[in-house]
C-alpha positions as CSV (number, residue, x, y, z in Angstrom):
1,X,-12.4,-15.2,4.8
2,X,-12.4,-12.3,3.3
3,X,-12.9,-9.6,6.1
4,X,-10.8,-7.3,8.1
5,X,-8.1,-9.7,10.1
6,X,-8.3,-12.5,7.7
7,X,-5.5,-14.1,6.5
8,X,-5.8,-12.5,3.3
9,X,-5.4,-9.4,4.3
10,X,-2.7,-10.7,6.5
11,X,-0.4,-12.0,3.8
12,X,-1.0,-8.6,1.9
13,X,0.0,-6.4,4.6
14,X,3.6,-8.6,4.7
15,X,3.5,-8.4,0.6
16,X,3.1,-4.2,1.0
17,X,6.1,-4.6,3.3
18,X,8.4,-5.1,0.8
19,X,6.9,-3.3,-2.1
20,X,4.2,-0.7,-1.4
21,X,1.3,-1.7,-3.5
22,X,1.8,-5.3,-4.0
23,X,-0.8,-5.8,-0.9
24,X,-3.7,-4.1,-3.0
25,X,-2.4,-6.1,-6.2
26,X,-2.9,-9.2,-4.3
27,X,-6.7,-8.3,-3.3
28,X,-7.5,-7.4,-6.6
29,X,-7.4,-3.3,-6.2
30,X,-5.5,-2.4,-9.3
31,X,-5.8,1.5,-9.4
32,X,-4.9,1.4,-5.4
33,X,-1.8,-0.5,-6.5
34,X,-0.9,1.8,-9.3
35,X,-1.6,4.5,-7.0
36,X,0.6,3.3,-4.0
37,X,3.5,1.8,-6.1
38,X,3.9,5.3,-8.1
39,X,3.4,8.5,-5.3
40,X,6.0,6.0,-2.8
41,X,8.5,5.3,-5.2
42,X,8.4,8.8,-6.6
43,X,8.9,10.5,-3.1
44,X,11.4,8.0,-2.7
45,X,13.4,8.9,-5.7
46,X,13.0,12.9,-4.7
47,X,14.1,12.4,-1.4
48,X,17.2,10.8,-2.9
49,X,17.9,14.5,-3.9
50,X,20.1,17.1,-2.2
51,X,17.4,19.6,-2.2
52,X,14.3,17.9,-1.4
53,X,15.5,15.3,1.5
54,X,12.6,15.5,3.4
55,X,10.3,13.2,1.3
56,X,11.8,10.6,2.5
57,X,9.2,11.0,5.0
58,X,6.3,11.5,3.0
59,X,7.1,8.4,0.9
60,X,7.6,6.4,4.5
61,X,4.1,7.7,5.6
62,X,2.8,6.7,2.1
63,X,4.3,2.9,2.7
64,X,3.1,2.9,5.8
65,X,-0.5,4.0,4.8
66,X,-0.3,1.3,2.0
67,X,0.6,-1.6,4.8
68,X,-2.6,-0.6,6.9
69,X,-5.0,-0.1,3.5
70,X,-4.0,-3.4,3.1
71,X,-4.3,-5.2,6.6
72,X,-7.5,-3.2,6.8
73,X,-9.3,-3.6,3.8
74,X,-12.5,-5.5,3.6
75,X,-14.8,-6.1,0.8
76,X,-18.9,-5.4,1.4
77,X,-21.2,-8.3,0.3
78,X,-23.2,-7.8,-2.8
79,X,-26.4,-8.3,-2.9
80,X,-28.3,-9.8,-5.9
């Protein structure tokens, strides 16, 4: 239950709702996490500036790529 669809990948798509990231964290992806957590929430905080407004959208195209990475994600079988 594991594969694209599942309800793994389900329930992490609703956790990277709230906070971009936690999907990955919940499938194990640690760096993918670190890396949507940190380049959302900083394009976040710049685009809480006067000057650079527009990253708002760039960090809501970043939380939206990190809800889909998460719905989306399957793991390949290893073979021993």
């Amino acid at each position: 239950m594991s594969g694209q669809g599942s309800g793994g990948n389900v329930l992490a798509a609703i956790c990277s709702v709230f906070v971009p990231g936690l999907g990955q964290l919940v499938q194990g992806r640690i760096f993918m996490a670190l890396f949507f957590f940190v380049t959302t929430a900083v394009s976040y905080a710049l685009g809480a500036t006067v000057i650079l407004f527009f990253m708002w959208l760039v960090g809501g195209i970043l939380h939206l790529w990190a809800i889909i990475d998460a719905a989306r994600f399957s793991r390949l079988p290893t073979i021993l």
